[in-house]
C-alpha positions, -999 to 999 in steps of 0.1 A, spaced: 328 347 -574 323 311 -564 346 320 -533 321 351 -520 291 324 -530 309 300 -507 311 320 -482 277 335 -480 265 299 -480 286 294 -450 275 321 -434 239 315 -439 245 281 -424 262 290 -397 234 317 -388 209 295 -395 225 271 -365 230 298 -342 192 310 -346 182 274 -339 199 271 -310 185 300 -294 152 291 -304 145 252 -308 137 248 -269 115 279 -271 78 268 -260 86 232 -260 77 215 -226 82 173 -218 56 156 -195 63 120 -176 33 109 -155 16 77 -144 -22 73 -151 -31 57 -118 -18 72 -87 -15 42 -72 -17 2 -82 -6 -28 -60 24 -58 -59 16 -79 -92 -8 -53 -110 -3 -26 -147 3 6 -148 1 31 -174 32 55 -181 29 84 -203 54 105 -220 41 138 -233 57 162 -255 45 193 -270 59 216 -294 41 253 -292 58 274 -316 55 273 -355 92 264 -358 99 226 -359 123 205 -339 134 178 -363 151 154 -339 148 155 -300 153 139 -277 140 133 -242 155 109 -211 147 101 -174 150 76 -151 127 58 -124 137 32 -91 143 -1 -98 110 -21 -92 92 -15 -120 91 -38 -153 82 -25 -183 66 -49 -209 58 -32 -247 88 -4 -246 121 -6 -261 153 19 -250 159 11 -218 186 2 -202 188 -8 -159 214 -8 -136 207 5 -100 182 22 -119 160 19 -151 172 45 -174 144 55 -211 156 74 -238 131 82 -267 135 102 -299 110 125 -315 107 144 -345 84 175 -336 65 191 -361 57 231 -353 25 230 -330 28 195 -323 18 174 -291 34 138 -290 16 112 -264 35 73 -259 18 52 -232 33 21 -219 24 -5 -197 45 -11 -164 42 -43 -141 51 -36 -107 71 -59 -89 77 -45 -60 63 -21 -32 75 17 -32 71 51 -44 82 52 -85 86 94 -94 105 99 -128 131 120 -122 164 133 -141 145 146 -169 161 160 -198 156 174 -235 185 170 -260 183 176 -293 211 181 -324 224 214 -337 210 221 -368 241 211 -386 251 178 -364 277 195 -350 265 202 -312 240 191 -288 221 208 -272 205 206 -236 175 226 -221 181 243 -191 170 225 -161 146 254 -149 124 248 -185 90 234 -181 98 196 -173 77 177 -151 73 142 -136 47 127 -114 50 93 -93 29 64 -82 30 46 -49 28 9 -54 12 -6 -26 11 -44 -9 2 -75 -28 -36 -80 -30 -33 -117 -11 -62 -142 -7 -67 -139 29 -108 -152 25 -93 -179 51 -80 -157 77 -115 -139 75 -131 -173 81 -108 -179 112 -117 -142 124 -154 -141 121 -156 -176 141 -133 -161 169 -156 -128 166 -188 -150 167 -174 -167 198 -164 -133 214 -200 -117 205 -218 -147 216 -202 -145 250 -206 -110 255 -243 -112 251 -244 -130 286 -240 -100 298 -264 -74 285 -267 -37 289 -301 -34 303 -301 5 291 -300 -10 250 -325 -19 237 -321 -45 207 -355 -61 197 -385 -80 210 -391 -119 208 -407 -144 223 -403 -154 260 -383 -184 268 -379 -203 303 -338 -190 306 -356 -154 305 -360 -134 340 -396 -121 340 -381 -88 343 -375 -82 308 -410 -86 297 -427 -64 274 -463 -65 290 -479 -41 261 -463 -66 233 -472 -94 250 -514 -79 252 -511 -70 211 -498 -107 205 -510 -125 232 -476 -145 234 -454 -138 263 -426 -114 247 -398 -100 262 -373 -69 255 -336 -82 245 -306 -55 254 -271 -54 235 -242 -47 248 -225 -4 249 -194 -15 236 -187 -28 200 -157 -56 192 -122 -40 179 -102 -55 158 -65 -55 156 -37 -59 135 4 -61 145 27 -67 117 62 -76 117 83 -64 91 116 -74 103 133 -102 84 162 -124 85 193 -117 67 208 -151 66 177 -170 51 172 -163 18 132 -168 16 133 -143 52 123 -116 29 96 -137 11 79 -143 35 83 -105 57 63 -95 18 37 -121 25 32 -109 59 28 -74 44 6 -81 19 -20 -102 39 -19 -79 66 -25 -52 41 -52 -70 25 -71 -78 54 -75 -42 66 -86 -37 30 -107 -64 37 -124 -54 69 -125 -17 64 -148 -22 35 -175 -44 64 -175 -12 79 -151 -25 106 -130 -3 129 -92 -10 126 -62 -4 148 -33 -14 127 2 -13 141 36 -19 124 72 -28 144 85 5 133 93 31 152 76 67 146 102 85 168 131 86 186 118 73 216 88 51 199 86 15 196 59 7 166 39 29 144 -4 26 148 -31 33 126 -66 36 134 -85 30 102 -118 35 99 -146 39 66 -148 71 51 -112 83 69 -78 90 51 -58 61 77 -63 38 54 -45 58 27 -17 68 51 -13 30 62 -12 22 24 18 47 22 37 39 45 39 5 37 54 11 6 86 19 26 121 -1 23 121 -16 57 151 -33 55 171 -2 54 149 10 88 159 4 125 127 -23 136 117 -31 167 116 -66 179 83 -82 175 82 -94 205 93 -65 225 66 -47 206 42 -69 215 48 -67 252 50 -33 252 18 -29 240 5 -57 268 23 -35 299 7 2 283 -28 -18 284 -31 -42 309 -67 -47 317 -82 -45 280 -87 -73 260 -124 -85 270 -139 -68 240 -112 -70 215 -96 -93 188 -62 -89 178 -40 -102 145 -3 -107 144 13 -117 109 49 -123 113 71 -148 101 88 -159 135 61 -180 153 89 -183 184 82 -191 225 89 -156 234 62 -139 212 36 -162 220 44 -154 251 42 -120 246 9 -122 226 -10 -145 257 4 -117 284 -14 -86 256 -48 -111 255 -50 -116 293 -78 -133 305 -107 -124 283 -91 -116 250 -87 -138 219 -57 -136 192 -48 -151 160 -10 -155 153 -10 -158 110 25 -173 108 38 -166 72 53 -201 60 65 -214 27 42 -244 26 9 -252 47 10 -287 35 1 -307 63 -3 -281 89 -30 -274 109 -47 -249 126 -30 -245 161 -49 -235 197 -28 -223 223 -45 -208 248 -67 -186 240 -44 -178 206 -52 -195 171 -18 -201 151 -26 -201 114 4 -211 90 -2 -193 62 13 -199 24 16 -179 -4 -13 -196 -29 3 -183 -63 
């Protein structure tokens, strides 16, 4: 009797584990995610791990697993282990029509694109004896988050900029276009009497006279170099510095309602030389530009700055007159100031922001018609 009691038990057990294997991943679906979709060098993020149980039956230990790149730091989880990547395990106990939400916070310390990925649900036979897996194909999901380049205090390359654009405006308003009109002021002796506004001048009775602005509007550009050195150690410091206050400063000017050309010494093609973006307000460029400077460019073929630089200068020889241009590199060499004087011609004016690890005792640099700017990291 106690043999056939055994036995039953046994087998009651046994079916008990089999039915729980067939049916313990049944509506039970795992969600990673990051709040934002985006965040820059140095800011928090928010990861979430979601799970929900949808079926009466409860899970009473699961667990769940996945991995992200390497880049990411987080600071209040635990279960985590890193290697070439960073690898979170967490265990649940899921109660039948149960959703389970853990948020953590996530430092980002370097640029890229973070997707979890390698998602898994494993939980225990009912008896300890197995483990279980759900299939790959189950509900499982995981959505990324593009970190983006250091927000860098570049209120001083601004400065420099607007005094180069006042200078460039100021000049080009010797030459007016008499077909725009700008305003109405009072005469004064440098003004040919053809400009005066007779019907003003009879409703004031003060000689006034019509003043004109110019058809074209100043553009502003912006060459990065994002090659580095591999035998200096602070090479890639400083390539990230350059990044980030290039980055910053479209940020910066796009929201003046400024018009950006933005170009990067990598190639976007087999037979290209540097990658552009024209940003504008309201447009998507900026976006795109943001994107792809979360890419790993030391494991991309780069153009020479310099080469860049003068290849640009040959395709547009003549411009210049109504244009500013930026290059942030780290490599303030002969050959690229030379390149940069040979893009500005005649008329235009540059600014070379050379990426350094202390400003500390240097000045601002004229060379020509090029400003050189050493520029520090101020954190």
């Amino acid at each position: 009797m106690l043999f056939v009691f055994l036995a039953g038990a046994g087998l009651a057990l046994f079916l008990r584990d089999w039915l729980y294997s067939r049916i313990w991943s049944k509506a039970l679906s795992m969600r990673v995610f990051f709040s934002q979709p985006h965040i820059c060098v140095g800011q928090t993020g928010e990861l979430t791990e979601e799970i929900e149980n949808r079926k009466k039956q409860s899970v009473p230990v699961v667990e769940i697993g996945f991995r992200i790149p390497m880049g990411l730091e987080f600071t209040d989880a635990e279960n985590i282990q890193e290697s070439d990547y960073i690898y979170k395990r967490d265990l649940f106990a899921m109660e039948g029509m149960e959703r389970i939400v853990r948020r953590y916070h996530v430092e980002a310390r370097r640029r890229g694109y973070y997707r979890p990925d390698q998602l898994s649900i494993h939980a225990p036979s009912f008896l300890f004896r197995y483990e279980y897996r759900m299939d790959p194909s189950s509900p499982v999901q995981g959505d990324g988050m593009y970190v983006y380049a250091r927000q860098v205090d570049c209120s001083l390359i601004l400065k420099v900029l607007d005094s180069v654009l006042g200078e460039k405006e100021s000049a080009r308003r010797l030459y007016e276009d008499p077909f725009v009109f700008a305003s109405i002021r009072q005469y004064t002796p440098q003004d040919p009497m053809k400009t005066v506004n007779w019907k003003a001048t009879a409703r004031t009775g003060d000689l006034m006279v019509n003043t004109y602005a110019s058809v074209t509007s100043l553009q502003i550009r912006i060459f990065l170099d994002v090659s580095a050195d591999q035998n200096i150690a602070f090479s890639e410091e400083l390539r990230e510095l350059s990044v980030g206050a290039a980055a910053s400063l479209a940020r910066g000017l796009v929201s003046r309602d400024e018009s950006v050309s933005f170009l990067i010494n990598v190639p976007d093609g087999p037979d290209g030389r540097f990658t552009e973006f024209k940003i504008g307000r309201g447009s998507d460029a900026l976006t795109k530009m943001e994107e792809f400077l979360t890419a790993d460019f030391s494991r991309m073929e780069v153009t020479p700055f310099p080469d860049m630089v003068a290849q640009t200068a040959d395709r547009e020889s003549g411009r210049g007159a109504d244009e500013v241009c930026v290059f942030f590199s780290e490599f303030d060499t002969p050959s690229l100031r030379e390149s940069i004087k040979r893009l500005l011609g005649r008329q235009g004016s540059g600014i070379l922001v050379a990426a350094v690890r202390s400003a500390q005792n240097r000045a601002i640099e004229r060379d020509g018609e090029l400003l050189i700017l050493p520029f520090a990291d101020t954190e």
